[in-house]
N, C-alpha and C positions, 0 to 999 in steps of 0.2 A: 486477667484470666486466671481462675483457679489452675495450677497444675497437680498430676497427680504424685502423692506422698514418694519421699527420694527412696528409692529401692523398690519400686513396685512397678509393674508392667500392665498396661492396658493389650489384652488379646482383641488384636483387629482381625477383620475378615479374612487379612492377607495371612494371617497364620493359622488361623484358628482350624484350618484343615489338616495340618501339622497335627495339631495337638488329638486332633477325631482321630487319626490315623493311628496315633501313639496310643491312645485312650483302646483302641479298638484290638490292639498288640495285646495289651495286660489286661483285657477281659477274655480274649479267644485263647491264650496260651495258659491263664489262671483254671479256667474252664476244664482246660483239657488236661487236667492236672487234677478235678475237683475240688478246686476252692471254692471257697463261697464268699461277695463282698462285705465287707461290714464297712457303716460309715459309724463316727462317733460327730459330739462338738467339734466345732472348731475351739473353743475355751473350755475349760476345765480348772477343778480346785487348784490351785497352784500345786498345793502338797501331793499331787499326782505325780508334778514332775519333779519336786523338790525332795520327793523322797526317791521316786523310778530311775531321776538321771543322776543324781546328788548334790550336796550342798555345795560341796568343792567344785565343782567343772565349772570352767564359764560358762555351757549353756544356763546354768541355775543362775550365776551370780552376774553375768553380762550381757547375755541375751538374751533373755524373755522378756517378752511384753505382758508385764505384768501392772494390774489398776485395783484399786479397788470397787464393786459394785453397790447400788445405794441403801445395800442391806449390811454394808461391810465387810462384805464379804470378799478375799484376794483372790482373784481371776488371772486366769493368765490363757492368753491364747497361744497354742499349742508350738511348741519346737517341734515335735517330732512325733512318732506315731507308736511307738512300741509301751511305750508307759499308759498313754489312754487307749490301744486295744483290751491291755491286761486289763484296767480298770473295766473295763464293757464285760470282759469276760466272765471277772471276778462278780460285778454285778449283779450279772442276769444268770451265774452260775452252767456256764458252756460248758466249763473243763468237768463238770460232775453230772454231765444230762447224756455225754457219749466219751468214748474212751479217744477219739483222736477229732480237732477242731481243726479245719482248714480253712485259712480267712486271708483271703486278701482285700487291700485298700488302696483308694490313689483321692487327693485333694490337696490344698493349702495348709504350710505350714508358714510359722511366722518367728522368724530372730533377728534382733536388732544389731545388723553386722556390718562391716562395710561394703557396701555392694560394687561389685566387679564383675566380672565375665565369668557367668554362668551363677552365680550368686546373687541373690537376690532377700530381700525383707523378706517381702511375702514369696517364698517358692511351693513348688509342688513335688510332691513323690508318689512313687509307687510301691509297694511293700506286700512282702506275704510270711506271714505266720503258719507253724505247725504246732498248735498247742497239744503233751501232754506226752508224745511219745518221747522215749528216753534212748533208744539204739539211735547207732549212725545210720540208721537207714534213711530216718528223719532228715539226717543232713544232709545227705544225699538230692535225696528228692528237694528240696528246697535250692541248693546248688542247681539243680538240672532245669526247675523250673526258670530261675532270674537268669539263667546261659539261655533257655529255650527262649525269654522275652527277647533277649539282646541278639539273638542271632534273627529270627525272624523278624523284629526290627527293620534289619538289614543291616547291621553293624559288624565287620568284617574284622578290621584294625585293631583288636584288643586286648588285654593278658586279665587273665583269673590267677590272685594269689591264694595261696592256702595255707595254713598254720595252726597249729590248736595252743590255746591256753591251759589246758589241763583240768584237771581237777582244783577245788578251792586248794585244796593244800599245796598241791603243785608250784599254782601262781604265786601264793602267801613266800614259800622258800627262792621263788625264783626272784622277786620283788627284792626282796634282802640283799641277796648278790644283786641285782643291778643297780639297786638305790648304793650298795658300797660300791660299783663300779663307777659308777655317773660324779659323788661326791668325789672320789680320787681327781675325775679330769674337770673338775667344775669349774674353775676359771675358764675351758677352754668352751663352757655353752652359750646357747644365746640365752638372751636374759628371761624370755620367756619357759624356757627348758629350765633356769637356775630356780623360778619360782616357781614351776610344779616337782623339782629332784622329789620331795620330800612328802608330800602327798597326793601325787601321781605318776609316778615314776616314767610309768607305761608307756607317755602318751611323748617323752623325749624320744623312743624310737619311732613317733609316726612322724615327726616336726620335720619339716619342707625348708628349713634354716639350712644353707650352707655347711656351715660350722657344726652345725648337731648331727648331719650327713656324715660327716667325715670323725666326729667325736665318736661314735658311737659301732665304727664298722669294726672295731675289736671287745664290744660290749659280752659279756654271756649271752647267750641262747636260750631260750625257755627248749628245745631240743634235748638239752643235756638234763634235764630237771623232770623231764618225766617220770611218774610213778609207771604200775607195771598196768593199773586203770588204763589210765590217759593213753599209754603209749599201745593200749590195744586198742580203744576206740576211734585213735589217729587214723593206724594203719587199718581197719577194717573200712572209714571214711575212703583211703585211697584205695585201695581194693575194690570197693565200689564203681569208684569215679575212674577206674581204669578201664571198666569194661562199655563204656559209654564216648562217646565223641567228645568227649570233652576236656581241654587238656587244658591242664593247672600245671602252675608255678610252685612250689614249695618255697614258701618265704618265711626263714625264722627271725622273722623282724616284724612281722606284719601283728596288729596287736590292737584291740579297743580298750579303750582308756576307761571302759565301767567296771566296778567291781563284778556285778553281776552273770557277768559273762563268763563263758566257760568252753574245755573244750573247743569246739570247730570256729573258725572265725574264716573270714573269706572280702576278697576284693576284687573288683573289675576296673581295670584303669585305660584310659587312651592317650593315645601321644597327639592327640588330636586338641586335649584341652591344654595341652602345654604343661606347665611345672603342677599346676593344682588336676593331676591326672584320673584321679579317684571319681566315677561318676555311681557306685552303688556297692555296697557290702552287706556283712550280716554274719551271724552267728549263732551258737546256742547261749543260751542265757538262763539256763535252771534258776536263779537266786531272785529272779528280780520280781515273781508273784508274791514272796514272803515280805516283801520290803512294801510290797501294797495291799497286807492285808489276809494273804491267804495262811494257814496255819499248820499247813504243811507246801512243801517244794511239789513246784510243778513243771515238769520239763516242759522247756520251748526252745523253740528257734525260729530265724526270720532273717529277712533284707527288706532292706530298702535302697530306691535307688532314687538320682534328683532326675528330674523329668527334663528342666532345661537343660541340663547336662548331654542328654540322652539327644535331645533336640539340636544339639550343638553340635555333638558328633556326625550325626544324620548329614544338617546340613554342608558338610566339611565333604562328603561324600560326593561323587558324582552322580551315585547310582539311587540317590535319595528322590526320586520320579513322581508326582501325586498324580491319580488322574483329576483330569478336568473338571473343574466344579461349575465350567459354565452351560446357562440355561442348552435346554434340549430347541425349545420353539419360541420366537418372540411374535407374537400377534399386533399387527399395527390394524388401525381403523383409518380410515379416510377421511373422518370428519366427526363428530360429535355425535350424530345422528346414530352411527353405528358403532359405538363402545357397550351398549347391551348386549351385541350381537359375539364381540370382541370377546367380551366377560364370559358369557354363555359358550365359545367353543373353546376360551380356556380353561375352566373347569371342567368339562368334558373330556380335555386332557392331559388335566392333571389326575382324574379319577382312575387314569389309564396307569396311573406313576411317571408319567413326563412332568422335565422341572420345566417351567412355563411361564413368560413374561410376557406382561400388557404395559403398552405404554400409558404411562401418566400424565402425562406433560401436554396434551392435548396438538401435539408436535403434527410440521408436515409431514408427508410418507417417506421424501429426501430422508427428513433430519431422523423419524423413525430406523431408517433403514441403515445410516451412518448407528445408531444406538446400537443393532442387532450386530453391525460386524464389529464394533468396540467390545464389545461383549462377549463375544466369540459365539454366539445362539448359532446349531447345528442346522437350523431350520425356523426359515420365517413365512408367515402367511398376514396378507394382507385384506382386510374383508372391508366392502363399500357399499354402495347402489348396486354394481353390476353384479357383483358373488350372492347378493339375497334374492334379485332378478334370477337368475339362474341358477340358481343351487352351487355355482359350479366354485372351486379357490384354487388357485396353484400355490403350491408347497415349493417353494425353495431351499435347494440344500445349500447351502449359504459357501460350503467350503466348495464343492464341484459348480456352483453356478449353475443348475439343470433345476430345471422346473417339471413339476409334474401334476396334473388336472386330477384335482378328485370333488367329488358331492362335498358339499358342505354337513346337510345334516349327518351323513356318518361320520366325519372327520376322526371319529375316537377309533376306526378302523383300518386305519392308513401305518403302512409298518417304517414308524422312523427310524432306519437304520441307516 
C-alpha cells in the first residue's frame, strides 16, 4: 500500500471541521479589519526566495523543495509567504495603484525539516500584510488584527512579545557588539549558535538550546542602541497598544533573523506547545521589496501564524466545542420500489437548507434506522406503500423519540427544530 510522503498529513473528515472553523476565524476577523485575500503559486522562481529570505539562512540552503522544471528552469515550492506576496505585489504593481494594500493569505507551505509535533513538510499558515504605510500606526493595527484572530479563536493561555529592531543603522551597530559579545563566550554555545556567530548573529538569541538560553542572558540589548528614530517609533507603537485590550510583554531578546526587517517585530507563544512555544510572529520589514526588484523602499509589515499550531492549542483547550456536523434528516425507504419517492423528498429538503441522507445500501428499515442513530441524524422519516397511500410520514425526532404525523407532499413545510 502506497503511504503518504513522511511529514505530510491527510485531512480527514474527522478534522477537517477544525480546520472550516479556523479558516472561517481569519476570513471574519481579516474582513473586519479590511483586508482583502490574495492567493499566489504554491511554486515560484526560486530567486524569489533566495533573494527575499537569503542565501545564508537554512531555509534557503536546507529547506526548500527545490527541482528543476523541463524548461530548466529552478522551482521551488514555497517556504513561506512574505517573499511571494511582495513578488504578486511588485508584479501586478498594488503598492502604486493605491497609497495602503491590505492583504491577507492562508494555504500550504512546504520545508524539508524534521517533522514533530506541530511541524510538519507540507504545513499551512495564515498571514496578513500592510503594504506601504510607514507610521506605527501600521503596526499597530496589524498586532491588533493577529491578537483579534487568536483571541476569537478561543485561545485564552497566551503571551505577545514585543521589541523593535530599529532602524538599518540601529541593527548594523547593535550586531557589532553582539557578534563581539557572542565570540567572547563561544566555547560556551551550541554548535549550531557557533556556526551562524558570524553571519547571523541574531538568530543565537532566538535558539531553544539550553546552553545558548543561559549564554546569552548577559548578552547587549538592542534597547541600548537605539537611535532617537527608532526609539520614537518604539514608544509611539506602545502608546498605541496601551490603549487597546491587549497586553504585551516587552522582550529585548525577541529578534528575526532577516536582514530586512526592521523596527516592530512581535511574537505569540503558548505553554501549550511545550518548549517549541512560538505559534505566529511578524514584523515590519521596509528592506525586503528592494531586494525583489523594487527601486525604491516600500514599507510593510505583516504575520504570520502556523495553522497546526494554532489547531493544537485549540485542541489542548476544553472549551474548543464544534457544533455538530451531523445530518439534520435521514430518509430510509421500505424497499426499492420507493427510493424515487425517498430521492424526491430529499431534495425537497435539502432546497429547504437541511443537511439530508438517503440510504444507499438498499438496507432493511432495522439496519436503516441503527444507520440514522450511529450518525447522530436529528430526524428520520421513513417512506413505503402506506405513506404514498396516504399522503401521510411521521417524522421522528430521533433524540426525544416523539413522532409526529405530517402530509407527505408538503414535507419541505415541517419546522425541524
Amino acid at each position: 500500500m502506497i503511504q503518504a510522503i513522511r511529514g505530510t498529513k491527510d485531512l480527514l473528515p474527522e478534522v477537517i471541521r477544525q480546520w472550516q472553523f479556523i479558516e472561517n476565524v481569519f476570513r471574519t476577523v481579516s474582513d473586519k479589519y479590511g483586508y482583502n485575500e490574495l492567493r499566489t503559486p504554491i511554486f515560484e522562481k526560486t530567486e524569489v526566495f533566495s533573494r527575499g529570505i537569503g542565501e545564508g539562512t537554512d531555509v534557503v540552503n536546507k529547506e526548500m523543495y527545490t527541482f528543476k522544471d523541463k524548461s530548466d528552469n529552478s522551482i521551488t515550492l514555497r517556504p513561506e509567504m512574505t517573499a511571494a506576496l511582495v513578488r504578486a505585489v511588485l508584479q501586478d504593481s498594488l503598492h502604486t495603484k493605491q497609497s495602503t494594500n491590505r492583504l491577507w493569505y492562508f494555504g500550504p507551505f512546504f520545508r524539508y525539516e524534521r517533522p514533530q509535533k506541530g511541524r510538519q513538510r507540507q504545513f499551512h499558515q495564515f498571514g496578513a500584510e500592510c503594504i506601504s504605510p510607514l507610521y506605527p500606526e501600521s503596526d499597530v493595527e496589524v498586532i491588533m488584527l493577529a491578537d483579534d484572530v487568536v483571541k476569537t479563536a478561543g485561545i485564552k493561555d497566551y503571551k505577545l512579545l514585543l521589541n523593535t529592531l530599529g532602524t538599518v543603522e540601529t541593527r548594523k551597530r547593535y550586531k557589532t557588539a553582539l557578534t563581539e559579545y557572542l565570540h567572547s563566550i563561544k566555547d560556551t554555545l551550541s554548535q549550531d549558535s557557533q556556526n551562524r556567530l558570524d553571519h547571523n548573529p541574531l538568530r543565537v538569541l532566538d535558539s531553544k538550546a539550553p546552553e545558548d538560553k543561559e549564554a546569552v542572558k548577559n548578552a547587549p540589548v538592542i534597547l541600548d542602541y537605539l537611535d532617537a528614530e527608532s526609539a520614537e517609533h518604539f514608544e509611539k507603537v506602545k502608546e498605541l497598544l496601551a490603549v487597546t485590550d491587549i497586553n504585551v510583554e516587552i522582550s529585548p531578546m525577541l529578534v528575526r533573523g532577516l536582514d530586512y526587517y526592521c523596527h516592530t517585530v512581535f511574537e505569540f507563544q503558548s505553554s501549550a506547545l511545550g518548549a517549541q512555544d512560538a505559534f505566529g510572529g511578524g514584523g515590519r520589514y521596509n528592506g525586503l521589496f528592494q531586494l525583489l526588484g523594487s527601486k525604491k523602499e516600500v514599507p510593510a509589515v505583516g504575520f504570520a501564524m502556523g495553522v497546526e499550531r494554532l489547531l493544537l492549542i485549540l485542541e489542548a483547550s476544553d472549551e474548543f466545542k464544534l457544533e455538530s456536523d451531523a445530518p439534520d434528516i435521514f430518509v430510509a425507504a421500505t424497499d426499492v420500489d420507493y427510493i424515487k419517492q425517498a430521492q424526491i423528498t430529499a431534495n425537497k429538503l435539502r432546497a429547504k437548507g437541511l443537511k439530508v441522507i438517503v440510504d444507499l445500501h438498499r438496507r432493511s428499515i432495522k439496519a436503516q434506522m441503527r444507520e440514522a442513530n450511529k450518525i447522530n441524524s436529528r430526524f428520520s422519516i421513513v417512506i413505503g406503500a402506506n405513506e404514498i397511500e396516504t399522503n401521510k410520514i411521521n417524522i421522528k425526532n430521533m433524540a426525544k423519540s416523539e413522532q409526529s404525523e405530517y402530509p407527505l407532499d408538503t414535507i419541505e413545510n415541517f419546522d425541524f427544530k
